[in-house]
N, C-alpha and C positions, 0 to 999 in steps of 0.2 A: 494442404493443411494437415497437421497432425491430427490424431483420431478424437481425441476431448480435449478441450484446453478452459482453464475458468482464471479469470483472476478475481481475489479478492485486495478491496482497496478498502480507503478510511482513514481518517485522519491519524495522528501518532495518538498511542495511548488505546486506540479500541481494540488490539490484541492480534492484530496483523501475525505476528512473529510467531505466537504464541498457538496458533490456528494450524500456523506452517507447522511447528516442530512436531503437532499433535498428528497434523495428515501424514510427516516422514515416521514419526513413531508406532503408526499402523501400517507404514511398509509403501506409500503413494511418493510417487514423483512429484516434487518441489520446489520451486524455480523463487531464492530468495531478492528478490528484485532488488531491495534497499540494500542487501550484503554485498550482490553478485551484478548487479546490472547498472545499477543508479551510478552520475557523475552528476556535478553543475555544467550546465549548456545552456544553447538557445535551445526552447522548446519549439519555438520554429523550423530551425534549418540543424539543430543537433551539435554544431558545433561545440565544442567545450570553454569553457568562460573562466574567467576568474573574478570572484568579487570588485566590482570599483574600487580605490581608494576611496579613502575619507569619507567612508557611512560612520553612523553610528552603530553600537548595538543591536537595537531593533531593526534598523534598516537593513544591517546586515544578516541579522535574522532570516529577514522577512525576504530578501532577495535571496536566501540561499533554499529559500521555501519554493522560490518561483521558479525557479531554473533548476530542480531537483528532473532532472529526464533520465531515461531508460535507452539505449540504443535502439531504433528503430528497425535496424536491418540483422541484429543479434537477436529482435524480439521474435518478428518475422521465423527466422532460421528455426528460433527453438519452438514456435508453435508446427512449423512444418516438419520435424523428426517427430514421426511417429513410433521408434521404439516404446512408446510408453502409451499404457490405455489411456491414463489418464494424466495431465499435469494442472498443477494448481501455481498461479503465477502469485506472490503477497507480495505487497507492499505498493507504495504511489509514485506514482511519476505525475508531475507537470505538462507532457505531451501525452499520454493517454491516446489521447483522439487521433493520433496518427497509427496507432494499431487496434482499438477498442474495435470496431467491426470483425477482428478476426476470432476473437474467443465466442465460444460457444455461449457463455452464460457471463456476467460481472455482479458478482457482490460486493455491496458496502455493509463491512461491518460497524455496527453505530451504537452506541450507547449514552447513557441520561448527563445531562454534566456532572454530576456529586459523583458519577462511578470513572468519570471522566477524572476530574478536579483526584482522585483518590490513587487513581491506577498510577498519574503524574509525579502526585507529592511521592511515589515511592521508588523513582527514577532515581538513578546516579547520576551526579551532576556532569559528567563527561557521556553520556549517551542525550541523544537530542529526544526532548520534554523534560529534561530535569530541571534546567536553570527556568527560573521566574522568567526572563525574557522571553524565550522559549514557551513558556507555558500559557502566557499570556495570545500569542501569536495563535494555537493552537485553541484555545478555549474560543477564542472566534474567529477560527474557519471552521469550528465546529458550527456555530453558530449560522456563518451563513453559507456551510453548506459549497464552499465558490470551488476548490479543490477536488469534491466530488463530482467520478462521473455520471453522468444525466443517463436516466433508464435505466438505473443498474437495480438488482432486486437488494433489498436493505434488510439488513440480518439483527435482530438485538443479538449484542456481543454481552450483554450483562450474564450472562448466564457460564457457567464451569462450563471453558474450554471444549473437554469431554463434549457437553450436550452442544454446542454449538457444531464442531465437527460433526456427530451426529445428523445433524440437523441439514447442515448442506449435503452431506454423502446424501440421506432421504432425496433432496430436492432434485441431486441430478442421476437419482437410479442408482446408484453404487454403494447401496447402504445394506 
């Protein structure tokens, strides 16, 4: 296993990306999981899928929310290169549970809906939470929570970026 590894997860909207760019802008190793690792698959067996025909909109929304995976044996690899003291994995995958044991620590970052509902309405319509279908999907898995992972320490993300990083570098010593 490599020497630190944490991921931070969270629904879209609570500043995943935003966390990353701030830990790479103080010079920390960054592993952008939604840019660099994420495909549609079975979250089961990994495989790479391609949407059904003949969904609708939300349906296909909503399935491309569920089969969001991370490669398992690429996740593996990068927690076990220990050139780096520390790496911070962002962003979610739908299989989680097939690597979540091996980080040292997992946060979810979380915030109130109105900061939710705010962060969204400022999205561009071609990055995903911009469109209303989109946003709708996303305001309730906030809600119930089903996408996050279980045990992880829960962060308010409402707060300037700046103090949020602060705030986890604090929690795992390297602040």
């Amino acid at each position: 296993m490599g020497l630190r590894n944490y991921l931070v997860e969270g629904v879209s909207g609570v500043g995943k990306t935003a966390v990353a760019e701030e830990f790479e802008r103080r010079g920390l190793h960054v592993i952008h999981g939604d840019r660099v690792l994420a495909y549609y698959g079975d979250p089961a067996t990994g495989a790479p899928l391609a949407a059904p025909p003949g969904l609708g909109d939300a349906e296909t929304v909503a399935w491309g929310n569920g089969h969001w995976i991370w490669p398992v044996d690429k996740v593996k690899a990068l927690i076990a290169d220990t050139r780096h003291a520390v790496t911070f994995f962002c962003g979610g995958s739908r299989n989680h549970h097939h690597f979540l044991d091996l980080f040292d620590e997992v946060f979810v970052l979380d915030v109130d809906l109105a900061t939710l509902r705010r962060r969204l309405a400022k999205r561009p319509p071609d990055e995903f939470g911009g469109r209303p279908i989109e946003q709708e999907l996303i305001v309730r898995l906030h809600a119930t929570k089903q996408d996050i992972p279980r045990g992880a320490t829960i962060v308010d993300a409402t707060a300037p970026v700046a103090q949020i990083v602060d705030a986890l570098l604090a929690r795992i010593g390297s602040a």
